[in-house]
N, C-alpha and C positions, 0 to 999 in steps of 0.2 A: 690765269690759272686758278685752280676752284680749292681753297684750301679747306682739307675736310673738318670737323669741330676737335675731334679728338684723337690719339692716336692709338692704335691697339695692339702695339709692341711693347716689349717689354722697354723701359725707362733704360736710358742709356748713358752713362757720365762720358764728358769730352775731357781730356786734361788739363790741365790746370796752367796756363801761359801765365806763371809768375814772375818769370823772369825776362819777361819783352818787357819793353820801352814805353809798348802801348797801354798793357795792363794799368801801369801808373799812371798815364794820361789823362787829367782830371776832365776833361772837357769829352772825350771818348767814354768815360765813366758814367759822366750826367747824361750823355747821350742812350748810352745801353740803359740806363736807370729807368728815364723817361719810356722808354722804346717797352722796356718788361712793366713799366705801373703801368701802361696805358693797358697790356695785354690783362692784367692781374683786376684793375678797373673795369673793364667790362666783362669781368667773369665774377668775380666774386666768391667764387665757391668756397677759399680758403679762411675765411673770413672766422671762423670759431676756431682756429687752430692754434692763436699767440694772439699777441697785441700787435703783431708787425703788422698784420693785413685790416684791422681796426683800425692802424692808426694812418693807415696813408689813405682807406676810403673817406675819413673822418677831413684829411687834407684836403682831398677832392672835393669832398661836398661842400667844404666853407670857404672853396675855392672862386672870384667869380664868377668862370667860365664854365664848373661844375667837371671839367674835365682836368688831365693830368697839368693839361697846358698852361692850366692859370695857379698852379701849385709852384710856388718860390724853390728854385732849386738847393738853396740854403736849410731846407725843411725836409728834403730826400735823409739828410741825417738824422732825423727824429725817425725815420723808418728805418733805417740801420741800426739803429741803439735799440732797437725792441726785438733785431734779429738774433737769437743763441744758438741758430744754424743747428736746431733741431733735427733737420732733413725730412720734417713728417710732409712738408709741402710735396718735395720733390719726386717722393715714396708714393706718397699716399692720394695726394687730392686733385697736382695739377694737370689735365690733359694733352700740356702744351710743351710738356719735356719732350727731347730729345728721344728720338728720330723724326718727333715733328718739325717741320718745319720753320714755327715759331722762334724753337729752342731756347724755354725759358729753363734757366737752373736758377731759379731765385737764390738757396741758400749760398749756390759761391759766387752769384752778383752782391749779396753783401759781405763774404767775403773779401772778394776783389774789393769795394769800397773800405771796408776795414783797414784793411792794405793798405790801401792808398792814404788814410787820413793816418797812421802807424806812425810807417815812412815820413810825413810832411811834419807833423806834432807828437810825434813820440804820445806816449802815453802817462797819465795817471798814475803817481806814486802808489797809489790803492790797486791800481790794478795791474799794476806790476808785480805787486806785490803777493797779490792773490793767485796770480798766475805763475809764480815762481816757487810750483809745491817740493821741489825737493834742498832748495835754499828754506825754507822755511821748515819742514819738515823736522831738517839733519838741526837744524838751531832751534825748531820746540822739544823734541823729543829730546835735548841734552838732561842729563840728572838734576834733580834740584830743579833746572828751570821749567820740567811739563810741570810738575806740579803748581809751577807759580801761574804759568799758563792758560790751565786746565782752570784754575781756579778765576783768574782774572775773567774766563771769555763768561764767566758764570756770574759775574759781580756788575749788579745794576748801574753800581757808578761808571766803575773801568766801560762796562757796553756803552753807557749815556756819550761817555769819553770820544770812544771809537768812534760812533757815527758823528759827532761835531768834527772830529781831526781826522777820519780817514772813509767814512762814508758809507760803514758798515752797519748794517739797519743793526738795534738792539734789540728787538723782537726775536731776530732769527737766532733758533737755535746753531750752534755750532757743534762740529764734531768734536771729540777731546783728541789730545794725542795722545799716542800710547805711552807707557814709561820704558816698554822693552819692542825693540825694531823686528819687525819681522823677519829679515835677512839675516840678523843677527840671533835669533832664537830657533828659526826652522831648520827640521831634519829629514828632509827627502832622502828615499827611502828608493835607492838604483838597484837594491839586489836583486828584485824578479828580474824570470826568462823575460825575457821581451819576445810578446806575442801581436805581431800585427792580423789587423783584419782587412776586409774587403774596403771597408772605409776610413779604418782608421791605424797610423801608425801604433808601435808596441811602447814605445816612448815617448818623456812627456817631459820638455824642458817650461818650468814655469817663469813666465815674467809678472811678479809680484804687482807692479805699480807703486806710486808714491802712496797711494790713502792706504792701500793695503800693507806697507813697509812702515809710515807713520802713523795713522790714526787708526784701520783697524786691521790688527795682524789675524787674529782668529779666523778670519775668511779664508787669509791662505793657509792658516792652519788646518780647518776644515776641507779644504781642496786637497790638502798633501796625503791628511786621512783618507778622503772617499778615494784615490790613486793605489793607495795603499793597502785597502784592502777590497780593493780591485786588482791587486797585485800588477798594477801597471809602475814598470820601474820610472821613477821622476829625479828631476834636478832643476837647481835652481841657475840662472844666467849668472858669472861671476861680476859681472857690471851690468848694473843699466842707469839711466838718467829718466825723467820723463817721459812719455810719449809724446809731447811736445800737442796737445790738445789743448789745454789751457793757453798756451801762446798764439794757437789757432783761432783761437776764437778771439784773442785779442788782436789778431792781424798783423800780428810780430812774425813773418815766416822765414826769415832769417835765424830765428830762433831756433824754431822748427825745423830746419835745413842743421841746424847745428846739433840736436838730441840727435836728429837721426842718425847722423855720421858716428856719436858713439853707440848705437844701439843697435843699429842696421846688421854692422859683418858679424859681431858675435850670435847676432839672430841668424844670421843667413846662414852662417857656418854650419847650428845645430840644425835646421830645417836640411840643408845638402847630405847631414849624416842620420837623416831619417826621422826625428822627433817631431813630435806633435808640440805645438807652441800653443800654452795655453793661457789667458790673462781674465782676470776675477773682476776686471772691469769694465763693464759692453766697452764706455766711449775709448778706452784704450785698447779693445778688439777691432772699433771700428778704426781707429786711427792707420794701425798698421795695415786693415784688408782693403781699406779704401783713400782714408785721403792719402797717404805718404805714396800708393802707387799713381794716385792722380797727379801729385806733385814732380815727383820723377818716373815716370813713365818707361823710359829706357835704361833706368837702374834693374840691373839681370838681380841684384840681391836682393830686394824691395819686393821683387818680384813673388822672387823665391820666399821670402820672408810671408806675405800676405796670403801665397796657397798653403802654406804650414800652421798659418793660425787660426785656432779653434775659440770660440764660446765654452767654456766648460761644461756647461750644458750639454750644445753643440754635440761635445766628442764623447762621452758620456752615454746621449741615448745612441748616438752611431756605434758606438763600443757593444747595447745592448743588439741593436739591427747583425752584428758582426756574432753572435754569442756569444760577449766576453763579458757581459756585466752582470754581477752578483744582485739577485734580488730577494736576498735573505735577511726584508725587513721585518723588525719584530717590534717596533711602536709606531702607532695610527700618531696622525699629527693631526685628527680634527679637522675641524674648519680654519682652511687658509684662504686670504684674500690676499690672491696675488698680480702685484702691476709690473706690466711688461715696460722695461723705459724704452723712451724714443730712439737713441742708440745703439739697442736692439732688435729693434723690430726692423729697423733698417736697412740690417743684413740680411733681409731675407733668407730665411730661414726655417721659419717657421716659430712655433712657440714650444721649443725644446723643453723649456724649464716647468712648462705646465706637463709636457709629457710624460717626464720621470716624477715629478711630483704625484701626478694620477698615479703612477701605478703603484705606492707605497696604499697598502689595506689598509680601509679605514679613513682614508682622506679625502678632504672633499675641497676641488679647489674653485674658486671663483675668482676667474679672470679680470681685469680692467685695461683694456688697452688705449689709455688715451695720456696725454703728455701730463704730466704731474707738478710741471711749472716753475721747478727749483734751475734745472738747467744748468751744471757749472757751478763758476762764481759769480751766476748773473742773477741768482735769487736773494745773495749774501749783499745786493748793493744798495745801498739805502734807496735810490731811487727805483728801484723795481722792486723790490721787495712786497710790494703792495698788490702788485701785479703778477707775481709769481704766485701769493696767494689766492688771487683770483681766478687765475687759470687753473691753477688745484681744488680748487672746489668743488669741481663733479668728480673728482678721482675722490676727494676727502669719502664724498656720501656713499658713491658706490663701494667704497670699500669698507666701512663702518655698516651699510645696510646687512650684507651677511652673517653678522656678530660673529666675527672671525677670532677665535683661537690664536692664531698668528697673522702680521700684516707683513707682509714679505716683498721685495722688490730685488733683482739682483742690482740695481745701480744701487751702494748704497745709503748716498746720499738722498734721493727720491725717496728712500725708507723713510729717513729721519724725517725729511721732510712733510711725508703723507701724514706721519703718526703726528706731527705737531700740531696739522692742520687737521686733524683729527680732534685733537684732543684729548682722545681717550689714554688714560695712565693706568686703566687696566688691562690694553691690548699689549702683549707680548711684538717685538719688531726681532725678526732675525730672516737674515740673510738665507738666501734658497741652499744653498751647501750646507749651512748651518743645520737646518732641517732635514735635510738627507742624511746626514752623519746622525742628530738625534734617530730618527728613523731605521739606520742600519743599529743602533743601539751601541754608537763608539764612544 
């Protein structure tokens, strides 16, 4: 049978067999491994996207057979530690996803490998640690101690400290935590009629996230205003935990299986009574629209939960498609250099954020859509950290060439990150809400 080179459907996810017997199968593992480098091996194409695809042709070639074959299967691991399951492969480059025949899904084969080595050696005090943001969170954010915090992740010794005892490069900058919680400070704002549209519900339940609950609340402050005088009534979830993305990425899905069970029915609930579910942070949009339904597939509220959640953006320029959204801005924002994160783009969608941006008078945006290299807590590790700056280095220039007024990103983490690798200390960095709200003049 004649298999053709590429396939010209649209990219298709299978779910996610976490819970067979097989999936752990170390020896089934190496076999799909081998099975997908050898496919990845003779194509190449993905090869400028990460360090993943660099480092397994790099395996091959000093390999002595020159092929997958003569690559130590002990070494497939050095290919997984360079995967942050981006999903730009899956999306964007490889020909051989799904409905092809091949069926390569490179990012949840290292997933599954993740899994797998999770389960058998648990993980890294450091990276349990990193990936346990609302444990860390609720204990930096306490009184007295952000400060001590805040101060410490700033002090050349305490960093020098960190990366000998816990592996966190002292280069990178950190976020601060905040001194006041965003759940704790915000006033969503339920009195408007609720006016649905063609596309988009009249209501708007917000799931804040951990960075936007701990380290930066102003985002979702920013989001409650632009709601607000959109007259779209909002509220906030009375619990949530995690997205359980961070633990994803560490291959803890066990974890993962546990946020969702507190996160899931109170989200289902409000999605069943009609709200729009909206979250200020892509990889925590992408978490509920895609992997948690990949993971449970036959969960009816997972379901329900993932057609109810929006991109802020997203529901915003649909609100404007529906006539409901005010565009009675009265300050130009200049030149914006703005970068789409990988997490975003992912959802296929479109590029909503540069949408509404365009149409504020006076703005001029220029786009960057290529991965920005911080990824998580995989840019924060001493041993990539080198590496995430590498792969940010065409984001660095193209974003600095346009001498941008604002450097903007809605992940925003990838902010800090771009500005750092930037350089520049007289570029302004704010968040896309942030700028819209300046913009409507709030």
């Amino acid at each position: 049978m004649t298999v053709r080179e590429g396939s010209l459907e649209a990219p298709t996810r299978h779910p996610l067999d976490w819970r067979s017997a097989d999936f752990y199968d170390e020896a089934k593992l190496d076999k799909e491994l081998e099975r997908v480098f050898e496919i990845c091996h003779g194509c190449r194409r993905c090869v400028n996207l990460c360090t993943a695809f660099p480092t397994l042709f790099d395996l091959v070639d000093a390999s002595p057979t020159l092929e997958v074959d003569g690559v130590s299967k002990q070494d497939f691991a050095k290919v997984v530690d360079q995967c942050y399951l981006c999903d730009m492969c899956y999306m964007t480059k490889c020909p051989y996803v799904p409905p092809h025949a091949w069926n390569v899904d490179f990012p949840h084969l290292m997933l599954r490998a993740k899994a797998v080595r999770f389960r058998k050696a648990g993980a890294k005090f450091r990276d349990k640690l990193l990936s346990s943001t609302d444990a860390m969170g609720r204990l930096a954010t306490i009184p007295v101690v952000v400060q001590f915090v805040n101060a410490a992740n700033k002090s050349g010794v305490v960093r020098g400290l960190m990366e000998k005892t816990l592996g966190v490069h002292r280069q990178r900058q950190l976020p601060e935590y905040a001194s006041t919680r965003f759940r704790e400070s915000a006033r969503a704002d339920a009195s408007f009629a609720v006016r649905d549209g063609k596309n988009t519900p009249g209501k708007v339940a917000v799931f804040s996230t951990c960075y936007v609950n701990f380290n930066e609340p102003g985002i979702g402050h920013d989001l409650l205003k632009l709601l607000a005088h959109n007259e779209v009534p909002a509220r906030l979830l009375e619990k949530e935990a995690c997205c359980g993305m961070p633990k994803l990425e560490l291959g803890d899905l066990e974890a993962v299986a546990r946020n969702k069970e507190t996160n899931i029915p109170a989200l289902a609930r409000l999605a069943r009574e009609g709200y729009a579910i909206l979250t200020p942070v892509p990889s925590c949009t992408l978490m509920f629209k895609q992997e948690l339904p990949l993971m449970f597939p036959d969960d009816a509220d997972v379901k329900a939960v993932a057609e109810a959640m929006f991109d802020p953006f997203e529901y915003l320029v649909l609100r404007h498609k529906d006539a409901l959204l005010k565009t009675d801005f009265k300050r130009p924002l200049g030149k914006v250099s703005y970068h789409v994160p990988c997490h975003l783009r992912v959802q296929n969608m479109g590029q909503k954020t540069r949408e509404l941006l365009e149409m504020i008078p006076g703005t001029r945006v220029t786009t960057v859509e290529r991965c920005a290299g911080h990824d998580g807590t995989w840019g924060v590790k001493a041993e990539y950290f080198e590496n995430s700056m590498k792969i940010g280095r065409p984001v660095f220039r193209q974003m600095a060439e346009a001498g941008p007024d604002y450097v903007s990103s809605d992940c925003a983490i990838a902010g800090r990150h771009i500005l750092q690798g930037m350089g520049e200390a007289t570029v302004q960095k704010q968040h896309p809400l942030m700028l819209v709200r300046l913009a409507y003049g709030l």
